[in-house]
N, C-alpha and C positions, 0 to 999 in steps of 0.2 A: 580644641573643638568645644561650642559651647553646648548646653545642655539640651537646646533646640533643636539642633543639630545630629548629636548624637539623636536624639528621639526620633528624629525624622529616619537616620541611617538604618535603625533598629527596625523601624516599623516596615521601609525596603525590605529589610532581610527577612522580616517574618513572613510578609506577602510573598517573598523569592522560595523561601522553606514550606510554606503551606503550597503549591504550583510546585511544586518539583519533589513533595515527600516521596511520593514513589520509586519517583526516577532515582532517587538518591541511593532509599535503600536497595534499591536493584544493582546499583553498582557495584556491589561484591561480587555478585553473579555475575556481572556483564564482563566485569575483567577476566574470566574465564576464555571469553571470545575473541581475547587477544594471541588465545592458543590455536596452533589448528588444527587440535583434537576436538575443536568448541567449530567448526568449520563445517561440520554436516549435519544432515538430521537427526542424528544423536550422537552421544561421545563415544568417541575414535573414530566414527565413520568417514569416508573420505570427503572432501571438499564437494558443497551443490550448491550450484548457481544462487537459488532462493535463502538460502538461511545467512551466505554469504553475505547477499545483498542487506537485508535485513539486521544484517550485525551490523554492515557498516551503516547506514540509516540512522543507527542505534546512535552509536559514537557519535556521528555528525551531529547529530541532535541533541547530543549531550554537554559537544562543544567539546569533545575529544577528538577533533580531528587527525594527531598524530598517530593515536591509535585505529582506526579506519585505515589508515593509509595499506597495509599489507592488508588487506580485505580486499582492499578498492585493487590491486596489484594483482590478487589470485583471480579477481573477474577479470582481470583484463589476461591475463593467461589462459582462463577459457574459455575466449571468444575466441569462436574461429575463424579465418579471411572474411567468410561472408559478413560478418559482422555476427551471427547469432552466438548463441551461447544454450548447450541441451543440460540437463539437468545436471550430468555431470562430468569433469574430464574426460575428453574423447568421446560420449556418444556425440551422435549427428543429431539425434532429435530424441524427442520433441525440442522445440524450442519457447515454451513459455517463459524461461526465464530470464529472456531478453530485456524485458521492459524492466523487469524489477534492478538487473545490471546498469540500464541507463538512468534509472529513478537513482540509485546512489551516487553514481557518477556526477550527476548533474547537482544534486545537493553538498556535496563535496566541494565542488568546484563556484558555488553561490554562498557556503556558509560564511561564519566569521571567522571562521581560522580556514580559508582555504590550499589548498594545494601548492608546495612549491611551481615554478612557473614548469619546469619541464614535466611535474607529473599532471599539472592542469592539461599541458597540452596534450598528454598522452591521453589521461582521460575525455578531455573532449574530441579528437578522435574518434578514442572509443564510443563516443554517444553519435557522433557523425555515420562510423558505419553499422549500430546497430539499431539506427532508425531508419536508415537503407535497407536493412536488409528487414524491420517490419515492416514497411511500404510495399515489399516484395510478397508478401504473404496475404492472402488472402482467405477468408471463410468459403464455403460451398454453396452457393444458392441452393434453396429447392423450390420449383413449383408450388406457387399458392395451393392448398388442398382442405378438407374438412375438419383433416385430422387435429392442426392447432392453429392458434388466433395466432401467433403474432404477424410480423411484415416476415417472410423466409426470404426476403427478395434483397435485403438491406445487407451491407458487406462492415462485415466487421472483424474479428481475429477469431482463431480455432485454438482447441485445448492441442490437437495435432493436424498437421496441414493436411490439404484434401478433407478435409470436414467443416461441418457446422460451425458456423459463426454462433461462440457462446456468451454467456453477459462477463465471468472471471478475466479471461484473456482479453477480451474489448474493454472493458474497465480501465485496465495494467496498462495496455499498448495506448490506449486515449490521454493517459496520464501521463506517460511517459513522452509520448512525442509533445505534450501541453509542455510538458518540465525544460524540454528542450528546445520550445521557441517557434517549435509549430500548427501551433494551434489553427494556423489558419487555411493548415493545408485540407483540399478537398474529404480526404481521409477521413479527418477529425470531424467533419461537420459529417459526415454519416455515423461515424461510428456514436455522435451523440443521438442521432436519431432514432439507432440501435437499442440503445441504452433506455431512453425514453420508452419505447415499445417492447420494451421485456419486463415493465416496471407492471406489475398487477393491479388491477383496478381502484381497489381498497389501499393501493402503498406496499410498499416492499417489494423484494423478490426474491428469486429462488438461483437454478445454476441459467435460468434464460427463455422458461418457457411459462406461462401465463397461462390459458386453458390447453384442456390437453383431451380429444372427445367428448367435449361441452362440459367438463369440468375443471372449474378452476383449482389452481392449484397452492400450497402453501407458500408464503413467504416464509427466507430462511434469514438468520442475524449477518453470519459475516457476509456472501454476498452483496446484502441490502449495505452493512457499512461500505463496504468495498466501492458499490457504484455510487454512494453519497459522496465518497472522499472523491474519485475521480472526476465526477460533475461538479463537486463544487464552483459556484462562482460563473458557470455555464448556463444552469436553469434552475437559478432558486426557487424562481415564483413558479415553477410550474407544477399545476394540481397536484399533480401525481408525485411530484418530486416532494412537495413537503405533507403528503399523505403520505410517506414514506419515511420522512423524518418523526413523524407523529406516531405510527407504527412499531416504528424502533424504539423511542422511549419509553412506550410500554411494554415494549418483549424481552427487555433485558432482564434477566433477577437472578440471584443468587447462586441457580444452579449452570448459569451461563458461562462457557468454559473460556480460558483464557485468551485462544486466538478471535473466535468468533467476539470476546467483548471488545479486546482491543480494537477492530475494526468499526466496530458499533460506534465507542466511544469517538475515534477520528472521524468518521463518518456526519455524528452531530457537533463533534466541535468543527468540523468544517462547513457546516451552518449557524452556526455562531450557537449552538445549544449544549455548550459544554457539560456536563454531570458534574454537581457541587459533590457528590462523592463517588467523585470514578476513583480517586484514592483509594475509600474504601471494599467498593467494587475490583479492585484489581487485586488488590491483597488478597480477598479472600480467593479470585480466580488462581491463583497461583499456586494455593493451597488445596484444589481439589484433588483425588488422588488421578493419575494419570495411567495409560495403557499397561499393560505387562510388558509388553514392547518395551520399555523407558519412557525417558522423558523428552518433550519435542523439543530441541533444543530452541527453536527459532521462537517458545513463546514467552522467551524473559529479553529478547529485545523487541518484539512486540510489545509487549508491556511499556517499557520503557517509550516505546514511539508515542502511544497512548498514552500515558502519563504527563507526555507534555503537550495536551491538549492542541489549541490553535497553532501551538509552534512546534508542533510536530511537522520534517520535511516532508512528509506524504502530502500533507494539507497544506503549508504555504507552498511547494512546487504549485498544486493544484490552483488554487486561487492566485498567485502570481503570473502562472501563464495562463488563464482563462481568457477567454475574445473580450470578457466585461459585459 
C-alpha cells in the first residue's frame, strides 16, 4: 500500500469513527441485550414487545444482525394468530406494539447482513400478518365540537382499540406499513393527514391534541421526533412540517433525557438536519440519573439508533418507503 493510499484509508476510518463514536461505545452495554434478562423494561423483567423491538433495530443498525436474530425470534413468538402482538407474552391487548415488531422485522430482512432465507421468510410473514391485523384497527371518531381544534373525523391508530385515534400509535403504524411496502395504501394517506393536523401551529407536537377550549397547547420533544421520523420524505416542505423541525432544534438541551433526545435527534436527521454534536448530546443523556424504579432498559439501544443518525433503520425504512 502506498502512502496515498494508506492516507486515504485512514482518513475513511476517521470519518467512520467520528459517525459511529456513540454507537461504538454503547456497545458494551448493548451486548447485554443479547441476554434475555436485557429483554424487558428493566433487568430480569419478562420479555415486551417494545424494548424487544427496539434491541433488535439496535443490532441491525449496528450491522450485528446475527445477534438480532433471537430478538427478532421472541417477537415472532408473541405474535398471536391475529397478527398482533400486546405488550407482553400472553396478554390480548393493547396492542401498540405491533408496529414497532414489523419496523424490526422489516429492517432485518433489508439490512446488509440479512436473514438466512428461512428465517426472512418467517419474518416476512410475520410483517404480512401484523400489517393485517393493523388494517383491522381502527381510532374512534368523535363529532366535530368546540371542545378541540383538530379534524376528530380523520382515522388513524389508538393507544387501546375502541378509542381515540392518537399522534404516538398513528406515527408507529404509518411507519411501519411505509417500511413494509405500503405506503400507498388508502390508510397511509389518512393517517398522514392525521399526522399533519395534530401538528401545532407554531411546529411541534404533543400526545395529538393542538387547542384544547381555545387554548393552545405545548409541544412535547419525543412525540415531535417521533412524527418527524415517521413523515419523513412524505411532507418535507410542508409549513408546519419544518416549523416543527425548526422547533425541535431549539428545544433540545442538556437537561433533555435520553429517549425523548434520541427521537429528536432521528426525527432531524431524518430531514437531513443532523446535530454535529448528537455524540455529545447523547453521552451526557445517558448519564442523567434515572427513576428509583431502575433503569429503562430500551434507552441504550435508543441511543445507539440515534447515534447513527441518517442510517439509523427508523429513518432509512421511513424515506425508502415514502410515496416521494
Amino acid at each position: 500500500m502506498n502512502f496515498e493510499t494508506y492516507a486515504i484509508d485512514v482518513a475513511e476510518w476517521q470519518h467512520v469513527i467520528k459517525e459511529r463514536t456513540l454507537a461504538v461505545r454503547s456497545f458494551a452495554e448493548l451486548d447485554a441485550y443479547t441476554k434475555p434478562d436485557h429483554w424487558g423494561y428493566r433487568p430480569q423483567e419478562q420479555p415486551a414487545a417494545e424494548p424487544l423491538a427496539l434491541a433488535a433495530l439496535a443490532f441491525v443498525g449496528a450491522d450485528r444482525g446475527d445477534d438480532a436474530l433471537p430478538l427478532l425470534d421472541k417477537l415472532s413468538e408473541l405474535q398471536s394468530p391475529s397478527g398482533a402482538l400486546g405488550i407482553y407474552e400472553g396478554e390480548a391487548a393493547p396492542h401498540w406494539g405491533t408496529s414497532l415488531a414489523i419496523l424490526a422485522w422489516s429492517a432485518a430482512i433489508k439490512s446488509k447482513q440479512p436473514p438466512a432465507d428461512d428465517a426472512a421468510r418467517r419474518y416476512q410473514a410475520a410483517v404480512v400478518q401484523g400489517c393485517r391485523f393493523l388494517l383491522s384497527v381502527e381510532g374512534k371518531t368523535i363529532p366535530p365540537g368546540s371542545e378541540v381544534s383538530h379534524d376528530t373525523m380523520l382515522v388513524g391508530w389508538p393507544w387501546i382499540e375502541s378509542t381515540h385515534s392518537w399522534l404516538e400509535p398513528t406515527a408507529f403504524c404509518f411507519l411501519a406499513l411505509k417500511s413494509a411496502g405500503m405506503r400507498a395504501h388508502p390508510r397511509c394517506a389518512e393517517a398522514l393527514r392525521l399526522l399533519l393536523d395534530r401538528i401545532l401551529p407554531g411546529g411541534g407536537c404533543n400526545y395529538g391534541n393542538t387547542l384544547v377550549l381555545g387554548q393552545v397547547l405545548r409541544p412535547h420533544i419525543q412525540p415531535t421526533g417521533i412524527l418527524l421520523t415517521a413523515i419523513a420524505g412524505d411532507a418535507d416542505n410542508h409549513e408546519r412540517v419544518i416549523k416543527s423541525v425548526a422547533w425541535l432544534q431549539q428545544a433540545i438541551d442538556e437537561q433533555t433525557t435520553a429517549a425523548s433526545l434520541a427521537y429528536a435527534l432521528m426525527g432531524l436527521a431524518a430531514h437531513g438536519k443532523a446535530a454535529t454534536d448528537a455524540d455529545e448530546r447523547l453521552t451526557r443523556a445517558l448519564k442523567l440519573p434515572t427513576a428509583k424504579l431502575g433503569a429503562w432498559l430500551p434507552r441504550v439501544p435508543l441511543t445507539v439508533l440515534a447515534a447513527l443518525g441518517a442510517k439509523s433503520p427508523l429513518v432509512t425504512l421511513s424515506r425508502e418507503g415514502a410515496a416521494g
